[in-house]
Backbone bond lengths (Angstrom), bond angles and torsions (degrees), N, CA, C in turn:
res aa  C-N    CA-C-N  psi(-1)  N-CA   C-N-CA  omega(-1)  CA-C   N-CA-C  phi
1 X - - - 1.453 - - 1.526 110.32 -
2 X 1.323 119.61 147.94 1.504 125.53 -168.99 1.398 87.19 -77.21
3 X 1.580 124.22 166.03 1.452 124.28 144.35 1.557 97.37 -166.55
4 X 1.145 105.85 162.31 1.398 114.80 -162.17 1.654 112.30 -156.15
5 X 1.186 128.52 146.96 1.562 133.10 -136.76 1.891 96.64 -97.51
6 X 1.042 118.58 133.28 1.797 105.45 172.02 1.620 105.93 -139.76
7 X 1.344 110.95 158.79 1.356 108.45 -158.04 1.638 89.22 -108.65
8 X 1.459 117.75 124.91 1.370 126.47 154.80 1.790 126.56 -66.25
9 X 1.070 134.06 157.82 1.047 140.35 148.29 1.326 129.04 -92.07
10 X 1.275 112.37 76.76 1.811 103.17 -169.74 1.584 107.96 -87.38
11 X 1.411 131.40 133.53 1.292 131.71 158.77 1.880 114.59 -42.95
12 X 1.381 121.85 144.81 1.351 99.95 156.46 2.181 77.48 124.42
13 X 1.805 85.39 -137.07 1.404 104.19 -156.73 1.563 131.32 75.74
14 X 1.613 111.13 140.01 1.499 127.97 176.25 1.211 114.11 -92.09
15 X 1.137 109.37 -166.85 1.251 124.49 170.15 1.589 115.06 -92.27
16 X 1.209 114.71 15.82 1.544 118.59 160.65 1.806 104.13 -128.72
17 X 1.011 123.64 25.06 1.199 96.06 175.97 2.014 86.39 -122.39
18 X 1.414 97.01 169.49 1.518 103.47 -171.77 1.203 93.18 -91.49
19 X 1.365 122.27 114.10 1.472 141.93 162.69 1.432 145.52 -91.95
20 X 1.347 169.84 97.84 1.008 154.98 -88.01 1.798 105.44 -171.18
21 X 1.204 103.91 132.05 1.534 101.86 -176.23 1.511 101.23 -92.82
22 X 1.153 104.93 120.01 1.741 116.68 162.64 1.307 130.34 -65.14
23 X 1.264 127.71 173.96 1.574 124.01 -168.39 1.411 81.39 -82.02
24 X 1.519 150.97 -22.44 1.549 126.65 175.57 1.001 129.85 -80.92
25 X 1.611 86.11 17.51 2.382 85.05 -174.31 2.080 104.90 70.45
26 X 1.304 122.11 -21.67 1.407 116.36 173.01 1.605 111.10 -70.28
27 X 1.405 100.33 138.85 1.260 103.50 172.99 1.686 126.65 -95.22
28 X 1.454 107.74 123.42 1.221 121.36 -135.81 1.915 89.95 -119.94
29 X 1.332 110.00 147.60 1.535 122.64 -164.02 1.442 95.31 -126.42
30 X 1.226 148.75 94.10 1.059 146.03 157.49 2.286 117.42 -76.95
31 X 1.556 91.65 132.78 1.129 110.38 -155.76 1.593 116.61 -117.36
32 X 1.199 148.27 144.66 1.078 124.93 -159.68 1.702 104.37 -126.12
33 X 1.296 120.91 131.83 1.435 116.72 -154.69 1.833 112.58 -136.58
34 X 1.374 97.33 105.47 1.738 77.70 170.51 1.511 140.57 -71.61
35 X 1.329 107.91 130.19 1.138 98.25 -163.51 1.775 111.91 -114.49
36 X 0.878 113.52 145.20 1.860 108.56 -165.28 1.716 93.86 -115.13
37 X 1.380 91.57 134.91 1.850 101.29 -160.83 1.361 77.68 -96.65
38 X 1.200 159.54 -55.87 1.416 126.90 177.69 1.271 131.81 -53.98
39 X 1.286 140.06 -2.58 1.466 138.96 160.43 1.315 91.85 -88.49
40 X 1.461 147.25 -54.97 1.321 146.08 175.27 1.798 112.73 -25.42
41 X 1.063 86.36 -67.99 1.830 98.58 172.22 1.425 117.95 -58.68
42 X 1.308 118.46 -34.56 1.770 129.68 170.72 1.464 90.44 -63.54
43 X 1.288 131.63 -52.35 1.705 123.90 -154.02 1.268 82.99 -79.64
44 X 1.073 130.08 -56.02 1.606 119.08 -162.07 1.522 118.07 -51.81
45 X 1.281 122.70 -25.55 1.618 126.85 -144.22 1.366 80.21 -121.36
46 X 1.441 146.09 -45.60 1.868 126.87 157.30 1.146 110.92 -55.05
47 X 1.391 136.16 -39.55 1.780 125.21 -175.84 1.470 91.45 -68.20
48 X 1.343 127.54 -56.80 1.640 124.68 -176.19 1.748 112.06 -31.59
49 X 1.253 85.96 -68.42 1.436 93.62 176.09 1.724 140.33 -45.98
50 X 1.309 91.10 -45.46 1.851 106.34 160.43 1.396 117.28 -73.45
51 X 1.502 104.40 -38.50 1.279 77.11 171.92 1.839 142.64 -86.06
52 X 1.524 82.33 -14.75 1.746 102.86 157.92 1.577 112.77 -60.62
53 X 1.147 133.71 -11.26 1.525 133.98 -179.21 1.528 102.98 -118.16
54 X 1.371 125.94 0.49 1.541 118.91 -174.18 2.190 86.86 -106.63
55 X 1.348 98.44 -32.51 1.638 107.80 167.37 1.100 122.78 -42.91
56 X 1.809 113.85 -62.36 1.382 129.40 164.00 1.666 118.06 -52.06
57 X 0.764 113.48 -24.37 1.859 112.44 -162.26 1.643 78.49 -113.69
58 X 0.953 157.12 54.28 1.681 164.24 160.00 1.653 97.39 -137.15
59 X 1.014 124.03 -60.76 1.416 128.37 176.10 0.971 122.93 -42.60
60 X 1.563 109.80 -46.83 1.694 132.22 -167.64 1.412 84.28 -57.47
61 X 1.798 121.65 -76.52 1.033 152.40 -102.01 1.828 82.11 -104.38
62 X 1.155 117.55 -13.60 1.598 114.27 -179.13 1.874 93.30 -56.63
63 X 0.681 96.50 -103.89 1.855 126.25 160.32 1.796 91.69 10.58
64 X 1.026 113.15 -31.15 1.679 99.61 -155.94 1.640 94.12 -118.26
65 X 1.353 111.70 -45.73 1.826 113.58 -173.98 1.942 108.28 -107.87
66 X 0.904 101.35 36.19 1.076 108.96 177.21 1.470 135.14 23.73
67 X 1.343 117.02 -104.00 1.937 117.30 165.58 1.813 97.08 -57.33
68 X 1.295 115.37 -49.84 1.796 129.58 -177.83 1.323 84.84 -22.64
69 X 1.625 109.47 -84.60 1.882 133.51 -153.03 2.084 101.79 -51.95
70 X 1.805 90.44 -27.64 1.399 79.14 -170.73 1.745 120.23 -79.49
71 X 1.630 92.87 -19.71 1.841 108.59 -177.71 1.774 99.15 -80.40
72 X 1.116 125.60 -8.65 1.038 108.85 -170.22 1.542 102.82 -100.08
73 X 1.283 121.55 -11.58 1.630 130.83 -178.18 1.615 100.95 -88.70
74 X 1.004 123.86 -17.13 1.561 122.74 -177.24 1.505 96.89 -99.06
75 X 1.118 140.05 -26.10 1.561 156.22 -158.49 1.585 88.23 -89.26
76 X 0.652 119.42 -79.44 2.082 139.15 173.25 1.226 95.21 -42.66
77 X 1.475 144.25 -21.86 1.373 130.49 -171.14 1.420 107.78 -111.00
78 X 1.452 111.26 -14.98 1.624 112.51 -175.25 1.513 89.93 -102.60
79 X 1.428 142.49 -22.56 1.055 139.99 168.36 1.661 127.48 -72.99
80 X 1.930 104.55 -19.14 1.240 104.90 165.49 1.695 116.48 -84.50
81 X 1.574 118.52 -13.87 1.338 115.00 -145.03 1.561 64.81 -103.41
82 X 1.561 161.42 -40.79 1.393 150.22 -176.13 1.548 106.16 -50.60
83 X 1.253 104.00 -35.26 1.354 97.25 -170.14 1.364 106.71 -72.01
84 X 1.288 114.94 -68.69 1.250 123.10 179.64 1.560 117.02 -29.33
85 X 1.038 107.87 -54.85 1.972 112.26 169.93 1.572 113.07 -52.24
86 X 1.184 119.90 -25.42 1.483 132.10 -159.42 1.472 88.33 -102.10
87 X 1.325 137.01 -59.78 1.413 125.99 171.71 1.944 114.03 -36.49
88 X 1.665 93.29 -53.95 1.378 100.62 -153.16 1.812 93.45 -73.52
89 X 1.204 123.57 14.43 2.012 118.44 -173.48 1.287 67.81 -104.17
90 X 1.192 153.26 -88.74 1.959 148.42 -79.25 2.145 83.18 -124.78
91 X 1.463 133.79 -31.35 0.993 87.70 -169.33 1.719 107.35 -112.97
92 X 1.211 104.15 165.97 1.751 114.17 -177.19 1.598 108.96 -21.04
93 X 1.217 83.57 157.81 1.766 96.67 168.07 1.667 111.97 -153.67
94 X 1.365 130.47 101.08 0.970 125.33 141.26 1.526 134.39 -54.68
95 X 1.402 114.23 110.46 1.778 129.90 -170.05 1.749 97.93 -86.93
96 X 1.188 126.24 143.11 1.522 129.24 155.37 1.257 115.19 -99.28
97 X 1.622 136.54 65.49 1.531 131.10 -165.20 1.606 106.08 -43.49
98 X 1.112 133.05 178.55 1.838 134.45 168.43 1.378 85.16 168.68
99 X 1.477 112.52 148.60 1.418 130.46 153.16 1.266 120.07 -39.33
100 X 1.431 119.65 113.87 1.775 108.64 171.93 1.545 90.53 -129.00
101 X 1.529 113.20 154.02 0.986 134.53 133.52 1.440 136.21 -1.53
102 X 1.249 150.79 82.85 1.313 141.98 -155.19 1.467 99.06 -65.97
103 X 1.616 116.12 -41.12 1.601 107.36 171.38 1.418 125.10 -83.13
104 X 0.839 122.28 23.93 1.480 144.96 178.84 1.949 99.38 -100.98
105 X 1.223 104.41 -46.44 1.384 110.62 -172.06 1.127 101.95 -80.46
106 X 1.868 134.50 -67.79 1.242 119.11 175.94 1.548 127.61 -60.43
107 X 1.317 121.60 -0.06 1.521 110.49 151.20 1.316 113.52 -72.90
108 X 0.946 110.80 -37.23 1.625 126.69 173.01 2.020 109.45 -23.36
109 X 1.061 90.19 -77.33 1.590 137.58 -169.87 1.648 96.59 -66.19
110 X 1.241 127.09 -33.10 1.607 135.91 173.16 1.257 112.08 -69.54
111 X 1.474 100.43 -68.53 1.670 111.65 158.13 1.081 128.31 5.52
112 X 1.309 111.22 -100.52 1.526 137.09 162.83 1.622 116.92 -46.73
113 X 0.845 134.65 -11.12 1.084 140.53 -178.11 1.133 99.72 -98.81
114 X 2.003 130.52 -57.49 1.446 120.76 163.82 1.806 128.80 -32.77
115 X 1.559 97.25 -19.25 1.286 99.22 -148.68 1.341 114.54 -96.74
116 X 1.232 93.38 -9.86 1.686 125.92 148.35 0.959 150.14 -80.89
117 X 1.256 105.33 -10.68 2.121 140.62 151.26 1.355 121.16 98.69
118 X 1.304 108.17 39.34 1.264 144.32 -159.34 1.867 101.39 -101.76
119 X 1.130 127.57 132.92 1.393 120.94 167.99 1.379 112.47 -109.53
120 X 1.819 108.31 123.93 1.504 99.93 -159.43 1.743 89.44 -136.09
121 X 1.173 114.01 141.57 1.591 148.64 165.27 1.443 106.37 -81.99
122 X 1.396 121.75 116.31 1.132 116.18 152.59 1.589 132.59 -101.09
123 X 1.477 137.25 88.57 1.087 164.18 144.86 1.625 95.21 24.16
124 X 1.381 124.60 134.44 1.287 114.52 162.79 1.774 133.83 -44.69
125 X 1.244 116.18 141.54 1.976 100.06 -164.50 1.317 84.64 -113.60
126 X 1.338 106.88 155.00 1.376 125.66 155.54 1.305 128.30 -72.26
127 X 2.010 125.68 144.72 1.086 90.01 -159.23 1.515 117.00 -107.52
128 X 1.140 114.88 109.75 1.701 131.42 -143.56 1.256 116.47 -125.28
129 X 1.514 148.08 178.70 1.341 119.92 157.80 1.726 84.84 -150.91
130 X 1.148 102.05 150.57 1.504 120.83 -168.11 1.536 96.29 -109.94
131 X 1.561 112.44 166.58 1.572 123.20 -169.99 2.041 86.10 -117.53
132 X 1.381 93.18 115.42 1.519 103.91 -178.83 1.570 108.73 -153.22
133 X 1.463 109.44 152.85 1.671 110.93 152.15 1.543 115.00 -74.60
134 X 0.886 148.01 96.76 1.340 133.54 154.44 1.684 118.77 -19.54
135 X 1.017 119.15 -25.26 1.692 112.77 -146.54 1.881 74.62 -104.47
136 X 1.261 100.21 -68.13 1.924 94.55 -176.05 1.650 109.43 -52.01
137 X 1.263 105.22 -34.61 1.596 98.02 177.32 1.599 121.34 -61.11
138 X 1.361 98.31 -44.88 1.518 110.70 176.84 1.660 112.02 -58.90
139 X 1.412 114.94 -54.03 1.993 106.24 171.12 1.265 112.54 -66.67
140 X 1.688 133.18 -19.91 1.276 126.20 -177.53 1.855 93.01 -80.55
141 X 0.880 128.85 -48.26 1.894 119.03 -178.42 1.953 98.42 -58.76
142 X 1.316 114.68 -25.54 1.573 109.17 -161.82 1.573 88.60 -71.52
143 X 1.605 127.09 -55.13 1.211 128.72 -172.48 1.485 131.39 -59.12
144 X 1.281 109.72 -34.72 1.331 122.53 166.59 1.962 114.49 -71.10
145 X 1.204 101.53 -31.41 1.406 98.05 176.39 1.457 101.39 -76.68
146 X 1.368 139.50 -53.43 1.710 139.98 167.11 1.296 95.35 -32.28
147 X 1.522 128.71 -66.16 1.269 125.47 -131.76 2.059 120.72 -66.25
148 X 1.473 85.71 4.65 1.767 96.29 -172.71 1.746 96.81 -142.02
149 X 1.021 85.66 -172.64 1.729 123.66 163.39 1.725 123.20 -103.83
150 X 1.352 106.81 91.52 1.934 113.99 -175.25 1.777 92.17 -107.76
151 X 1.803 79.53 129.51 1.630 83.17 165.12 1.595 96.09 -150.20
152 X 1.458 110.90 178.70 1.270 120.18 -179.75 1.330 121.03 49.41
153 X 1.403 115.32 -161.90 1.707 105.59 -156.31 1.976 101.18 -95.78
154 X 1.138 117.40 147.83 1.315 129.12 -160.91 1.535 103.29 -151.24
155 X 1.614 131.67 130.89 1.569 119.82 133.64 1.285 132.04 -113.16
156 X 1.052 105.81 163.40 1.631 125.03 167.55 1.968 121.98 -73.07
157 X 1.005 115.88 85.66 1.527 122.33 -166.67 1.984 92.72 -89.76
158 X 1.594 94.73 144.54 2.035 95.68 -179.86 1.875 79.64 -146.40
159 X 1.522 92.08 118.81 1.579 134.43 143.40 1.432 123.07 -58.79
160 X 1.251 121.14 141.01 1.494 113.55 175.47 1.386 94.43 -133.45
161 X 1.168 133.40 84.75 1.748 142.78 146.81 1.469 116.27 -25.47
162 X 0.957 117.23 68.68 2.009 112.93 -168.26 1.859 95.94 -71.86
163 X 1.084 111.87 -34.10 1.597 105.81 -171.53 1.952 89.81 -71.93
164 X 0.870 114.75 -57.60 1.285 100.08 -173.16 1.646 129.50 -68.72
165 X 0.975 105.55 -43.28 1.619 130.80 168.03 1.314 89.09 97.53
166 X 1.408 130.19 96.83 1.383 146.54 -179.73 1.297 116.13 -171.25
167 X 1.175 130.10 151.79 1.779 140.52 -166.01 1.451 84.88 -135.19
168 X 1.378 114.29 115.39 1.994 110.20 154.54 1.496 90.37 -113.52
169 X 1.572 83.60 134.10 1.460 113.23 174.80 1.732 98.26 -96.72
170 X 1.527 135.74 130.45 1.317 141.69 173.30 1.314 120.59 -120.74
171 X 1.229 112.92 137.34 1.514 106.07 178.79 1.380 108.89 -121.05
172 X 1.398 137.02 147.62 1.774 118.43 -154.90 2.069 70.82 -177.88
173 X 1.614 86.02 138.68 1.440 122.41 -160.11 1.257 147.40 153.55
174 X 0.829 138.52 -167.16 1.501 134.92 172.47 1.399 117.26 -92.45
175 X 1.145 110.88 89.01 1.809 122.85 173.00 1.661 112.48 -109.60
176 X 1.415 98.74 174.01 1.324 87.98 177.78 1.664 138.15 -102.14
177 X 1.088 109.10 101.14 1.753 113.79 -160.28 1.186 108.71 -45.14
178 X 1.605 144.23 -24.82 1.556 127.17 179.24 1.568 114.22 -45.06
179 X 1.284 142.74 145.30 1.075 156.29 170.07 1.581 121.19 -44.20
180 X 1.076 142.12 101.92 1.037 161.05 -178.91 1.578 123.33 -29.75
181 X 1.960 103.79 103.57 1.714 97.57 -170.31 1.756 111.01 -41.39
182 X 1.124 100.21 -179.60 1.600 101.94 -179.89 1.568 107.48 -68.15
183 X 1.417 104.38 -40.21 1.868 115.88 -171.70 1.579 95.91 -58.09
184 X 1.484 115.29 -40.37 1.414 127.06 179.88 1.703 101.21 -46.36
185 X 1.197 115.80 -80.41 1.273 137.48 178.82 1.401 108.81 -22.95
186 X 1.340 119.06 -56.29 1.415 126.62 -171.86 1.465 98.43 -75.26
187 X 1.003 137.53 -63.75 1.241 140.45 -156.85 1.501 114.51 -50.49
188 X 1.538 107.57 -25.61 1.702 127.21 -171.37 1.503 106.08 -72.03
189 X 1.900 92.10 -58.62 1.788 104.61 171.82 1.419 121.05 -42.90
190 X 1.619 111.44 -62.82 1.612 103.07 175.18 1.156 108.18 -52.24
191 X 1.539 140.09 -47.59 1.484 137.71 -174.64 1.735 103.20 -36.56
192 X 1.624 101.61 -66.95 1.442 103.13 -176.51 1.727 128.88 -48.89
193 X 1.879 103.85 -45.61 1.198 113.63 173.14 1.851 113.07 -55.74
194 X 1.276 125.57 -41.93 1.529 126.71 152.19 1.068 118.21 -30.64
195 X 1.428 123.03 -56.78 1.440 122.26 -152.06 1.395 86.67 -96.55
196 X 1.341 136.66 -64.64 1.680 129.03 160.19 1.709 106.72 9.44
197 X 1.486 111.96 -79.20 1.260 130.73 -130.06 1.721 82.66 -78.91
198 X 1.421 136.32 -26.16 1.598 156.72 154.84 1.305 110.36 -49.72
199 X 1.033 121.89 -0.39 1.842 118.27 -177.69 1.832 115.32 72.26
200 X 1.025 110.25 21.11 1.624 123.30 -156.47 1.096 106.61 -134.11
201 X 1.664 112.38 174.57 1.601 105.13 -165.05 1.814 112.15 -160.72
202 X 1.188 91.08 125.50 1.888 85.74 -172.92 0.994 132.34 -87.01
203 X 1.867 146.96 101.40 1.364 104.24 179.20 1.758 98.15 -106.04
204 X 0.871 79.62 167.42 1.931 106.21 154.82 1.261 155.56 -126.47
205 X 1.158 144.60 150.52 1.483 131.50 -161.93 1.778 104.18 -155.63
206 X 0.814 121.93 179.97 1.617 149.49 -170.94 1.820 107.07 -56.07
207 X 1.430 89.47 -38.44 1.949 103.26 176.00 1.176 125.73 -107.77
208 X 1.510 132.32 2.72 1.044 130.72 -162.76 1.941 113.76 151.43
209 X 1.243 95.31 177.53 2.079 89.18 179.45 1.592 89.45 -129.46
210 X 1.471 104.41 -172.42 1.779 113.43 155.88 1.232 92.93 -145.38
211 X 1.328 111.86 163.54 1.581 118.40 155.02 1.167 101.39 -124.03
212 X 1.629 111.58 164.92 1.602 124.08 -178.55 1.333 109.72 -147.40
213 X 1.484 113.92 125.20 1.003 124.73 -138.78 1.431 99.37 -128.40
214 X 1.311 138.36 131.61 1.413 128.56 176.88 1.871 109.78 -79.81
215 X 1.778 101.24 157.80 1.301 104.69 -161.63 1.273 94.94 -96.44
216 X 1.578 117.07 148.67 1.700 129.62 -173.18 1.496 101.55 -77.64
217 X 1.276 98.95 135.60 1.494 106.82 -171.64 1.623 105.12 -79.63
């Protein structure tokens, strides 16, 4: 059977376990867990399934309970898109690092952020190329742009750290400071666990995130 190692986030931790301060100031216990991608795929393809039949019996039930049938189809849809985020933190990820473009990436990162109706400036880039997946990079910018409320005018500013060999990509603007739904919450983590698994590192705050990205050798 395949299985493959994934890092938990457990709340808590001692003074013997390896602990790590998060961008929330919470102190966070990371844990190391095998995980077997064939039971993964079994859980996935029964939750699929129920929830394709809890879909159907919402539909039915439109017709009969009216606004009821209709809260319960939006309920079932914010409960399928949790899942899905919650699959995509806990199972493996193979990354393909390659040299990209640092301005290749912050269009990247603009993108998605437009696509959310956001008006974004991208800051002159340096001309650099960072060691990244494109494909994980590209759903980690999709999630972070979901994961809030962007409005009004905003840019994207890129650093070139030569002592360190790092590119932070920043985004700083008008977002929305209320506290982050839970779907919000999750959506940030997988973002980070992506960019993690990239040699890079996300934080975030109330105005904006950065990512930091190591420089291609």
């Amino acid at each position: 059977m395949n299985s493959r190692l994934a890092i938990f986030d457990m709340p808590g931790g001692n003074a013997h376990d390896s602990t790590v301060a998060p961008r929330d100031e919470r102190v966070v216990d990371e844990r190391l867990v095998a995980v077997r991608e064939d039971v993964l795929h079994d859980v996935e393809h029964a939750v699929g399934n129920l929830l394709q039949r809890m879909h159907h019996a919402a539909r039915s039930a439109r017709t009969e309970m009216g606004a009821h049938g209709e809260r319960l189809s939006v309920a079932l849809t914010d409960l399928e898109r949790l899942l899905d985020l919650l699959f995509g933190y806990v199972s493996p990820v193979d990354v393909d690092l390659k040299p990209t473009d640092a301005e290749r990436v912050a269009e990247s990162l603009a993108a998605q952020l437009r696509g959310q109706g956001g008006e974004v400036a991208v800051a002159a880039v340096p001309a650099v190329r960072v060691l990244a997946d494109p494909r994980a990079l590209g759903r980690s910018f999709q999630l972070l742009a979901e994961s809030r409320t962007w409005g009004g005018s905003f840019a994207v500013a890129v650093a070139h750290d030569v002592a360190a060999e790092r590119v932070e990509f920043t985004v700083r603007g008008a977002a929305d400071a209320t506290p982050p739904s839970a779907a919000g919450a999750l959506a940030v983590a997988v973002a980070g666990r992506l960019i993690d698994l990239q040699g890079g590192e996300l934080r975030q705050d109330s105005d904006g995130c950065a990512v930091t990205l190591p420089v291609a050798g």
